[in-house]
ZADO-1210 file (C-alpha; in nm, 4 decimals, padded with zeros to 6 digits):
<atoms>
<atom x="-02.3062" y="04.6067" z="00.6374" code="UNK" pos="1"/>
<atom x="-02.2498" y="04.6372" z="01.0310" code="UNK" pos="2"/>
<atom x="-02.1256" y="04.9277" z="01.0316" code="UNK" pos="3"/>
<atom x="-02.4184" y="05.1025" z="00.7688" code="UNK" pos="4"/>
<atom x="-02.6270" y="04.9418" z="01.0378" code="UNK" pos="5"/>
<atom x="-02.5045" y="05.1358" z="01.3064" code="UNK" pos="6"/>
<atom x="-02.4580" y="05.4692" z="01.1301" code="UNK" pos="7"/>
<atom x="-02.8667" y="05.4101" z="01.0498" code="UNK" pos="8"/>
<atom x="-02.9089" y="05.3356" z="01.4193" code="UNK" pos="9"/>
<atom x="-02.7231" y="05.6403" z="01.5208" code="UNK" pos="10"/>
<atom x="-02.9195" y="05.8601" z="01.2643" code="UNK" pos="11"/>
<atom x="-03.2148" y="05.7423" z="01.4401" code="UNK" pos="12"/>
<atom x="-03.0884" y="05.8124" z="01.7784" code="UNK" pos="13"/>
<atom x="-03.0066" y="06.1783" z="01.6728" code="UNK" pos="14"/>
<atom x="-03.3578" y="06.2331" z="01.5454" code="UNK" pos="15"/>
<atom x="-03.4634" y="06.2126" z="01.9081" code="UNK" pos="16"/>
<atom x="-03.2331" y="06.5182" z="01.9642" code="UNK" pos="17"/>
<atom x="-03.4667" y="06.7879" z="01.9020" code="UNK" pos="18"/>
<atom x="-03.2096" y="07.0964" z="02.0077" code="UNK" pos="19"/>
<atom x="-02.9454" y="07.1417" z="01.7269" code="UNK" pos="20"/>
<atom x="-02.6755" y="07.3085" z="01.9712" code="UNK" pos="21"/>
<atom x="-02.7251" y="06.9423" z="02.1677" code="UNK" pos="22"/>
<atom x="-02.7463" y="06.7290" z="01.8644" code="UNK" pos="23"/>
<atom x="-02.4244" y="06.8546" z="01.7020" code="UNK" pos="24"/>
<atom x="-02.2045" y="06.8688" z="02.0693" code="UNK" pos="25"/>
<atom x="-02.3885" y="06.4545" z="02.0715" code="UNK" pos="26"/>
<atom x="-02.1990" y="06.4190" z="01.7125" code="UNK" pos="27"/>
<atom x="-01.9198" y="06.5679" z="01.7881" code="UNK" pos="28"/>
<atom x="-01.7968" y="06.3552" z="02.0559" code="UNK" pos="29"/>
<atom x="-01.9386" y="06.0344" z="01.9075" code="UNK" pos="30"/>
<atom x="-01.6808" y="06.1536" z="01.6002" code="UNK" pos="31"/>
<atom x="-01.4205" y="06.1751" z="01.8514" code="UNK" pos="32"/>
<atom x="-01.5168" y="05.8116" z="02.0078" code="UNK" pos="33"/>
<atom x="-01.4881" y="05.6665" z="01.6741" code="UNK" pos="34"/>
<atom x="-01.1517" y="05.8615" z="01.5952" code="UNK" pos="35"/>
<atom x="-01.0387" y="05.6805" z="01.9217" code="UNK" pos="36"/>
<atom x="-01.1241" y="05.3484" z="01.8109" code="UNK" pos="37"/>
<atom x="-00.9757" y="05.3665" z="01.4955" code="UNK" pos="38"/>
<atom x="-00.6676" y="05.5283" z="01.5714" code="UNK" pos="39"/>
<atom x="-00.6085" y="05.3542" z="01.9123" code="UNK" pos="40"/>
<atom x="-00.5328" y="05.7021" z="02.0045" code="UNK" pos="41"/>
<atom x="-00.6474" y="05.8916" z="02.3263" code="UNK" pos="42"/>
<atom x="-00.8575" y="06.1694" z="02.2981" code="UNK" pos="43"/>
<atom x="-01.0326" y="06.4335" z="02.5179" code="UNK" pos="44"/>
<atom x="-01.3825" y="06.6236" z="02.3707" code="UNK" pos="45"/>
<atom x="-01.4585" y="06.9997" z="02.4668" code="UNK" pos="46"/>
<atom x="-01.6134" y="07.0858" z="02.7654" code="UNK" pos="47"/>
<atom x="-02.0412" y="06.9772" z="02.8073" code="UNK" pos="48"/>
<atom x="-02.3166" y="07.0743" z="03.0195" code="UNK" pos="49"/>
<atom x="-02.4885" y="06.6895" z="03.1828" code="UNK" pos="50"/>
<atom x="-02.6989" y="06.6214" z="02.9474" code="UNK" pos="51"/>
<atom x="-02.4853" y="06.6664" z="02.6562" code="UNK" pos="52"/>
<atom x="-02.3146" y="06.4507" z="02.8799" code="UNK" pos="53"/>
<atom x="-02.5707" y="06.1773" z="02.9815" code="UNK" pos="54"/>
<atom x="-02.6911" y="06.1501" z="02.5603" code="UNK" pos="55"/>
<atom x="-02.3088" y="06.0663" z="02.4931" code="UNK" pos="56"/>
<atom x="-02.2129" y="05.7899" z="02.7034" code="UNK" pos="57"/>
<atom x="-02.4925" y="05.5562" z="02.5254" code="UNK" pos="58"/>
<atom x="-02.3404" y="05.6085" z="02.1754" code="UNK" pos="59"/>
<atom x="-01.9557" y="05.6098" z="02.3353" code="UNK" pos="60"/>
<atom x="-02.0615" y="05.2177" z="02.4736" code="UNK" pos="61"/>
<atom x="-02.0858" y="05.1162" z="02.1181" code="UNK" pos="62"/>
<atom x="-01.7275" y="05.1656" z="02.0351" code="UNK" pos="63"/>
<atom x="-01.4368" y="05.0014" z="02.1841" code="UNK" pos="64"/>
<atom x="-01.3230" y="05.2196" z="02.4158" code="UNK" pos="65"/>
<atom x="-01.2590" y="05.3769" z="02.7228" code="UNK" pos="66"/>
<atom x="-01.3924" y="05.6708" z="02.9089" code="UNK" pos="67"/>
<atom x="-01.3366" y="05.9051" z="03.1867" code="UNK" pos="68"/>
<atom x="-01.5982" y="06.1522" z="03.2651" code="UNK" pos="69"/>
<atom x="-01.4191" y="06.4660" z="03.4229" code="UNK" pos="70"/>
<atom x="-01.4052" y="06.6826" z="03.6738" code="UNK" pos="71"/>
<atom x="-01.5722" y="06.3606" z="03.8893" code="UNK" pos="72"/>
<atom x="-01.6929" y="06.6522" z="04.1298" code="UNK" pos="73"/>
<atom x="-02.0251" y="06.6213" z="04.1829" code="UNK" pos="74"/>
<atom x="-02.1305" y="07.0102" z="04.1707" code="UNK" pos="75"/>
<atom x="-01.9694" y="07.0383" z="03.8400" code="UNK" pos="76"/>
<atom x="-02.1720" y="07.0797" z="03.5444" code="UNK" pos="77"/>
<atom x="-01.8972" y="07.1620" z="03.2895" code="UNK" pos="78"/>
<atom x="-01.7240" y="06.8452" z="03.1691" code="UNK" pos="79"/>
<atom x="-01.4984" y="06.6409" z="02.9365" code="UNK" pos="80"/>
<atom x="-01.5293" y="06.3173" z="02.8590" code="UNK" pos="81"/>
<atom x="-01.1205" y="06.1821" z="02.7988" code="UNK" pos="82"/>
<atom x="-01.1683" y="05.8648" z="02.5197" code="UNK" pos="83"/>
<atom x="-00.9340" y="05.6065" z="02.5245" code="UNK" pos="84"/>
<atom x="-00.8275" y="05.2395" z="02.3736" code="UNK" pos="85"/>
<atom x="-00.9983" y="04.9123" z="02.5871" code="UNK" pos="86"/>
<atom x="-00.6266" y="04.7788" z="02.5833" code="UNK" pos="87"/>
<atom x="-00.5333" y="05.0622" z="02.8136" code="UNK" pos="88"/>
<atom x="-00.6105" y="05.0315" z="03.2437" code="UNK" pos="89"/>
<atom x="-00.6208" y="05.4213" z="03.2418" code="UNK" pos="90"/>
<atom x="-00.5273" y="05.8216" z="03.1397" code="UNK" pos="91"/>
<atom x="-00.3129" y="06.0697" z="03.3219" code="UNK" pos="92"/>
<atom x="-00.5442" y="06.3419" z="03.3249" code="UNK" pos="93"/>
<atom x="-00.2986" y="06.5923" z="03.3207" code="UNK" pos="94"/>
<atom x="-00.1745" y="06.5209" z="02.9943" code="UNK" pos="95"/>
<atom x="-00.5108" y="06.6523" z="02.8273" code="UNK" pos="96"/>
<atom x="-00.6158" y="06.8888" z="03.1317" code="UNK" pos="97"/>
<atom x="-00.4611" y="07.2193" z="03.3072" code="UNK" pos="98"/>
<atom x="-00.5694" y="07.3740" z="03.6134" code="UNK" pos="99"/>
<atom x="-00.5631" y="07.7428" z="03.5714" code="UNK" pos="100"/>
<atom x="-00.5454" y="07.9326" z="03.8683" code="UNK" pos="101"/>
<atom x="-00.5871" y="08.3517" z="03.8417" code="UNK" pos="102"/>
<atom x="-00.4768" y="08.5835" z="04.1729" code="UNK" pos="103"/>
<atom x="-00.6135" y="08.9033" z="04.2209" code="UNK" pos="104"/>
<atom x="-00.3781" y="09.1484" z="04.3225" code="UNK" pos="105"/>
<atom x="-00.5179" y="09.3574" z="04.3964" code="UNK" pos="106"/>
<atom x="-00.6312" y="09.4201" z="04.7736" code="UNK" pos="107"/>
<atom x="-00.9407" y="09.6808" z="04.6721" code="UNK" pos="108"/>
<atom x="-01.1861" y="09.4840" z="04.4757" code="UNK" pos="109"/>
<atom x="-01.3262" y="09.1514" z="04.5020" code="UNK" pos="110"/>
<atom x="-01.3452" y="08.9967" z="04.1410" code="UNK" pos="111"/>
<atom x="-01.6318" y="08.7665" z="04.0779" code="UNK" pos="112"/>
<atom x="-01.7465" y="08.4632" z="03.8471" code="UNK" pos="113"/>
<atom x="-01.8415" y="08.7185" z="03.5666" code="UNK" pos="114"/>
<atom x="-01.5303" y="08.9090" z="03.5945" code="UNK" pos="115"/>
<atom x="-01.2794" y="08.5719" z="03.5419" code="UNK" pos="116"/>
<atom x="-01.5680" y="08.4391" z="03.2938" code="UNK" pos="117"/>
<atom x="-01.5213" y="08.7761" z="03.0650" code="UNK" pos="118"/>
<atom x="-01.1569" y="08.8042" z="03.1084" code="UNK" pos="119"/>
<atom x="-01.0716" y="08.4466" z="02.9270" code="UNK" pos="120"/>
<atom x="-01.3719" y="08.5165" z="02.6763" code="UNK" pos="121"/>
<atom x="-01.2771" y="08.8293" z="02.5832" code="UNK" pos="122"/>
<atom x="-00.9247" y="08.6801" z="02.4505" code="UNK" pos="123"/>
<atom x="-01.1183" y="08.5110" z="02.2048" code="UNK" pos="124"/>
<atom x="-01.0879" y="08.1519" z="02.3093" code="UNK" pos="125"/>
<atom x="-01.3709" y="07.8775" z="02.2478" code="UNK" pos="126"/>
<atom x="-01.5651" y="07.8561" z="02.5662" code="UNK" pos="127"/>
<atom x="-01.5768" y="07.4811" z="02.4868" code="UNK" pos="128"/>
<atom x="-01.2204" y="07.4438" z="02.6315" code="UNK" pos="129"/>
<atom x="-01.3071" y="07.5369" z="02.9474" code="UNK" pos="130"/>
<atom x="-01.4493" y="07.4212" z="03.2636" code="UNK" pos="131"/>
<atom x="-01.6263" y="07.5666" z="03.5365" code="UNK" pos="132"/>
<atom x="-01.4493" y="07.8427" z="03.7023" code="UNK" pos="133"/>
<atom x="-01.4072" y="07.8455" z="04.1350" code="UNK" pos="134"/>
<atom x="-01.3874" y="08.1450" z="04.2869" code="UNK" pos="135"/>
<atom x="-01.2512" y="08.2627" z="04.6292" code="UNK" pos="136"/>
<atom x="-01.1457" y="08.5832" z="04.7821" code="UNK" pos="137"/>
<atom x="-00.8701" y="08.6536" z="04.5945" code="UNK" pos="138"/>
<atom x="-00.7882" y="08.3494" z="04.3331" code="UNK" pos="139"/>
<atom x="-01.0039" y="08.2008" z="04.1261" code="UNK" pos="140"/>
<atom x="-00.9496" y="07.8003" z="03.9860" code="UNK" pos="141"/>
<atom x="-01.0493" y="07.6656" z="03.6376" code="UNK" pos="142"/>
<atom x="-00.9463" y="07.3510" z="03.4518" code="UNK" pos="143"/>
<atom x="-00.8748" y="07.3869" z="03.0864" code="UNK" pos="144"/>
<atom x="-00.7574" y="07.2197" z="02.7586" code="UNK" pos="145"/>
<atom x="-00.3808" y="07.2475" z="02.8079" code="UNK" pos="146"/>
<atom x="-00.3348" y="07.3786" z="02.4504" code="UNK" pos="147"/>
<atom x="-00.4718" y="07.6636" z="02.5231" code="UNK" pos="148"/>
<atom x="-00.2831" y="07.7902" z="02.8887" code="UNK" pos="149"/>
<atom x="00.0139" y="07.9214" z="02.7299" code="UNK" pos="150"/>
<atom x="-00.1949" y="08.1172" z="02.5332" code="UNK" pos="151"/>
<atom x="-00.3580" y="08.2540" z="02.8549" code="UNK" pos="152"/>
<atom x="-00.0548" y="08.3461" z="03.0242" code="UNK" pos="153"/>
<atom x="00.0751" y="08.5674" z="02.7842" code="UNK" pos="154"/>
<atom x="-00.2309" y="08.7940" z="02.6908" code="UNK" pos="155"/>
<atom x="-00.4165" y="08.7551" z="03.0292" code="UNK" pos="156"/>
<atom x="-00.3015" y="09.0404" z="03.2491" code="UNK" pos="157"/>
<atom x="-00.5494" y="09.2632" z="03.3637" code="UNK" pos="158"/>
<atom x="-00.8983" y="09.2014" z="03.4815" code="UNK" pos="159"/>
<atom x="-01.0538" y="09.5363" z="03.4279" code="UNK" pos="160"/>
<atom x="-00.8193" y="09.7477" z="03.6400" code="UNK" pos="161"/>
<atom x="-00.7085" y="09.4798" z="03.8705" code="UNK" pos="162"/>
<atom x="-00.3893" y="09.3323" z="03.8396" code="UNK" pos="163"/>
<atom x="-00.3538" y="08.9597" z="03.8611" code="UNK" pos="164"/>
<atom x="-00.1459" y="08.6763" z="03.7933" code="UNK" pos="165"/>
<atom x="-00.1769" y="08.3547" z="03.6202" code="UNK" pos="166"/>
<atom x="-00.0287" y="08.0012" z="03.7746" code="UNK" pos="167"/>
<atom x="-00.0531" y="07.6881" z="03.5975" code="UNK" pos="168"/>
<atom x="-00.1384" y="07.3911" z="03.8662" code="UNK" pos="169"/>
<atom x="-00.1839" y="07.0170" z="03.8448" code="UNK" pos="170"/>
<atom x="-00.5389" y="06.8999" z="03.8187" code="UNK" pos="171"/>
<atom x="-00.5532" y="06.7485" z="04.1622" code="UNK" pos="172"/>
<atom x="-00.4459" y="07.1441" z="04.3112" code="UNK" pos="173"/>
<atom x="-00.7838" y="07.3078" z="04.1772" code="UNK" pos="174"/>
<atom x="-00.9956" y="07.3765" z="04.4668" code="UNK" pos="175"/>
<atom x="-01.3412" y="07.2959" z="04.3994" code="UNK" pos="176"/>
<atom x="-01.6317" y="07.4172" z="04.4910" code="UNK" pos="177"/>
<atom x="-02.0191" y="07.4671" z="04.4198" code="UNK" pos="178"/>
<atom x="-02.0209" y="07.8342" z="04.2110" code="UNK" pos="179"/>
<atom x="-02.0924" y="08.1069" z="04.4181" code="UNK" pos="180"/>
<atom x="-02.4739" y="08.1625" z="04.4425" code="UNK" pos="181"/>
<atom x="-02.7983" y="08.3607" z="04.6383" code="UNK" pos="182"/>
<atom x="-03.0284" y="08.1620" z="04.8267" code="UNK" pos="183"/>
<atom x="-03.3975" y="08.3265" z="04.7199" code="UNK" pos="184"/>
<atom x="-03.7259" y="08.1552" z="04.8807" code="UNK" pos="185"/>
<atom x="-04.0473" y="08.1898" z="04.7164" code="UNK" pos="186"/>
<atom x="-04.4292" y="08.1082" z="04.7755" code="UNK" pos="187"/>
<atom x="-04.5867" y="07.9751" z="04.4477" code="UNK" pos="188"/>
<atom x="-04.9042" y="07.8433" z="04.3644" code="UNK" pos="189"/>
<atom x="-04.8354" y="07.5827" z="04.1734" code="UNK" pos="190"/>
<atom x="-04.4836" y="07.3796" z="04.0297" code="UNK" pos="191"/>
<atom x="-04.5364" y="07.4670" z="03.6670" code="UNK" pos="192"/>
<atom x="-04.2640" y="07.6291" z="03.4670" code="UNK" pos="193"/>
<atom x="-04.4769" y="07.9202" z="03.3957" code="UNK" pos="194"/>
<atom x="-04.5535" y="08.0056" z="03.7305" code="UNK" pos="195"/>
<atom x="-04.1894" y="07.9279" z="03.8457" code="UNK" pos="196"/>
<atom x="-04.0467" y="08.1314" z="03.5968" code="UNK" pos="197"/>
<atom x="-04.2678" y="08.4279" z="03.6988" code="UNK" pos="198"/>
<atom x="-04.0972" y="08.4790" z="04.0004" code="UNK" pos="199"/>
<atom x="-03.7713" y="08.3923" z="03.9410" code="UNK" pos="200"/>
<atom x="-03.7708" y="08.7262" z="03.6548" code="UNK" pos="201"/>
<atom x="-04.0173" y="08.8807" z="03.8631" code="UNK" pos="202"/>
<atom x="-04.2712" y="08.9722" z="03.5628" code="UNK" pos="203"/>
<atom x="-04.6412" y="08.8236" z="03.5143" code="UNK" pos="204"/>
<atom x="-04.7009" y="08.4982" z="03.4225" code="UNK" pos="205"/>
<atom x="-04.8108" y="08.6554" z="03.0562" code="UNK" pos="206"/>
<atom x="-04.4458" y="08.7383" z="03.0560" code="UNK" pos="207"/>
<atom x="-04.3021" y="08.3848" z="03.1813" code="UNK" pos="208"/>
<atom x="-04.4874" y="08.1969" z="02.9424" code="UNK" pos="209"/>
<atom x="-04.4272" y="08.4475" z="02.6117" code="UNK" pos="210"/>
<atom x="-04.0416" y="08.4208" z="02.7381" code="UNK" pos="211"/>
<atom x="-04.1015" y="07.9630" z="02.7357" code="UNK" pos="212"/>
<atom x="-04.2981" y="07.9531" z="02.4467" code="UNK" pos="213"/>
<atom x="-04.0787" y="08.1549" z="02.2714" code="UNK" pos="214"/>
<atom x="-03.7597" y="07.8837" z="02.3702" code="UNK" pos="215"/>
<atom x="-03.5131" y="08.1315" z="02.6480" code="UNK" pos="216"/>
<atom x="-03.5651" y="07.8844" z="02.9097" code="UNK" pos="217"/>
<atom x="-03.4161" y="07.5589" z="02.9645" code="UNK" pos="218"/>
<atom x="-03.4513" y="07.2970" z="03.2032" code="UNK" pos="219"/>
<atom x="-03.2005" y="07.0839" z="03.2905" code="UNK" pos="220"/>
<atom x="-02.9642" y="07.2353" z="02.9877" code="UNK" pos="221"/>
<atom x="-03.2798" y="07.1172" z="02.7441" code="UNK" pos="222"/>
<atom x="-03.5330" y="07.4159" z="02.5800" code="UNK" pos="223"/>
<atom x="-03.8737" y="07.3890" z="02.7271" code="UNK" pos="224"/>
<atom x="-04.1055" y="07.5477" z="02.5425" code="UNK" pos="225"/>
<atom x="-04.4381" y="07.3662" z="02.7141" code="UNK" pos="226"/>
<atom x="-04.5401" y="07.6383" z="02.9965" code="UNK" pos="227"/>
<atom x="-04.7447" y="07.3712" z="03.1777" code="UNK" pos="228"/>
<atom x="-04.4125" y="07.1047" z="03.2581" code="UNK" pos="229"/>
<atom x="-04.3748" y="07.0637" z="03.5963" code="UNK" pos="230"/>
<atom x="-04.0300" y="07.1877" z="03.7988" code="UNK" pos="231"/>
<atom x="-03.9073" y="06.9009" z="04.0426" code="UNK" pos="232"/>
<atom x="-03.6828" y="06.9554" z="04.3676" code="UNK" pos="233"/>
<atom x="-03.3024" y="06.9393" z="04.1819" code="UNK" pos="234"/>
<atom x="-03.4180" y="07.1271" z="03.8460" code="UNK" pos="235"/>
<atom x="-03.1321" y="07.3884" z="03.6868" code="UNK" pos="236"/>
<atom x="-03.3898" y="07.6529" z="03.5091" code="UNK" pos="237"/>
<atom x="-03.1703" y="07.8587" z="03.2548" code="UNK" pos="238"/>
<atom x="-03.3326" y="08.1924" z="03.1403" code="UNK" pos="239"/>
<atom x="-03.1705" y="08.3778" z="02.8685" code="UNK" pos="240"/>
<atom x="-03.0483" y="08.7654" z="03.0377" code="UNK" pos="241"/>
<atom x="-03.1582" y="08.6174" z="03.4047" code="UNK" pos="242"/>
<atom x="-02.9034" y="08.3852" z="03.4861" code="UNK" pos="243"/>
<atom x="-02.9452" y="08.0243" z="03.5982" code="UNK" pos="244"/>
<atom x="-03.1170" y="07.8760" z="03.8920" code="UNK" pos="245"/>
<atom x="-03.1386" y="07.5780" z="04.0634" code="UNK" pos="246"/>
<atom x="-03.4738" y="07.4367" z="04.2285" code="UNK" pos="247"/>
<atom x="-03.2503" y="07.3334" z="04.5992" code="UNK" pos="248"/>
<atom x="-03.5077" y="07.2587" z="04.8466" code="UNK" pos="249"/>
<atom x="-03.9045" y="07.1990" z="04.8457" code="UNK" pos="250"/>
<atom x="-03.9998" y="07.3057" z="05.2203" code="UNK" pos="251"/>
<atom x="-04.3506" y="07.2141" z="05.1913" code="UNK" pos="252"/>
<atom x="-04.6967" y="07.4188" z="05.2267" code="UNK" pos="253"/>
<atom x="-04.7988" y="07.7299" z="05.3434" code="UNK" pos="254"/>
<atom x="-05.1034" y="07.7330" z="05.5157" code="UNK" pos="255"/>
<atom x="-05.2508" y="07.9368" z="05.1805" code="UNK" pos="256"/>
<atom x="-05.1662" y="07.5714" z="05.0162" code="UNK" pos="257"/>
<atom x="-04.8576" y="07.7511" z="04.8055" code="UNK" pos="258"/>
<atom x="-04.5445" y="07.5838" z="04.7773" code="UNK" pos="259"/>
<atom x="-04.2266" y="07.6901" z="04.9648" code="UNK" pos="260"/>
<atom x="-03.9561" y="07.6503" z="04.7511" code="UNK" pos="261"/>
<atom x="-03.5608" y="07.7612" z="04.8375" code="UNK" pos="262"/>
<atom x="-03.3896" y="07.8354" z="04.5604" code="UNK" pos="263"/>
<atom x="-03.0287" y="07.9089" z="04.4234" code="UNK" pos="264"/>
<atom x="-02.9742" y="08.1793" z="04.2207" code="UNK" pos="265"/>
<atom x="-02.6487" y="08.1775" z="04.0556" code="UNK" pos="266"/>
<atom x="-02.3948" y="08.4861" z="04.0014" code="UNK" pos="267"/>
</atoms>
């Protein structure tokens, strides 16, 4: 009887899920909670935008066990969540995780987040098993699900026609870092989404709100389809063929009475 209870409860709580991409990634790691506390077995779910993340950990709490939300760094957005039983203090986090780290060879061309991004998708593996991907001059760091590096290693070779070369390092050897980005400032009129959203694809705001209405922009990894919500200071705006960007800094009023706003666009 309990535990038809709580599957109606859960039901319930899914409902609320509007997004079916969310809902199922929810279910899917509640599965993998309850797999953990029937097994007594340690488990680590695919990768998860926050609040994929922040839905989860409610449902997790009703189970007995353990969890570790990871990468812990606070720019990251993609994340796993490594289950495990209450009798246990902890996880090595290298025994579910790889860090990945690609060098560019070569000494020409600069490779950047959408070249590294397209290299490991184009060998065909689930983006849900990896992270978020750091890049510097001439390396770039990811963390991974470790079942899937030594399939890496042996078909990654080339990025276009750059050479490179694939390490495998410990978890606590990625370097970090906030993805690389372009600071854009803009003058609106108001906070709404629709007039936001104007500028950031630089159309009208006929376009903007055809483009929310019609769900190809999310805010804060949910679809917003209202055109009149109002963007805070901290907001990630996703808009589908623009890219993501991320509401940084509100830097007051011009003396027309529009809001400054700095913004990161990321590449």
């Amino acid at each position: 009887m309990k535990e038809m209870k709580e599957l109606k409860e859960l039901e319930k709580y899914y409902d609320f899920i509007k997004d079916e991409e969310t809902k199922n990634s929810v279910k899917k790691i509640a599965d993998k909670a309850l797999y953990v506390n029937k097994n007594y077995i340690s488990a680590v779910t695919e990768f998860t935008n926050p609040y994929v993340s922040e839905l989860s950990i409610p449902i997790i709490r009703n189970y007995d066990v353990k969890f570790e939300l990871f990468p812990s760094f606070e720019h990251g957005e993609r994340k796993v969540f490594i289950l495990y039983p209450d009798y246990l203090d902890a996880v090595d986090v290298d025994d579910y995780l790889t860090g990945l780290r690609i060098h560019n060879k070569s000494k020409f061309k600069k490779l950047n987040h959408k070249d590294y991004l397209g290299s490991l998708m184009s060998l065909g593996i689930d983006r849900n098993k990896t992270g978020d991907i750091y890049v510097y001059d001439d390396y770039a760091d990811a963390v991974l699900h470790s079942d899937i590096f030594d399939y890496i290693i042996y078909n990654l070779d080339k990025i276009g026609n750059n050479k490179i070369e694939v390490e495998k390092i410990k978890i606590d050897q990625v370097s970090f870092k906030e993805q690389e980005h372009i600071v854009l400032n803009i003058n609106s009129s108001s906070m709404r989404i629709d007039n936001i959203v104007k500028h950031l694809i630089n159309k009208s705001r006929e376009v903007a709100s055809d483009m929310i209405r019609a769900g190809n922009v999310r805010v804060n990894w949910q679809v917003e389809e209202r055109i009149s919500t109002e963007i805070k200071e901290g907001c990630m705006i996703s808009i589908s063929k623009y890219g993501r960007f991320k509401i940084s800094k509100l830097l007051g009023i011009t003396k027309s009475g529009k809001n400054k706003i700095e913004i990161k666009h990321y590449v």
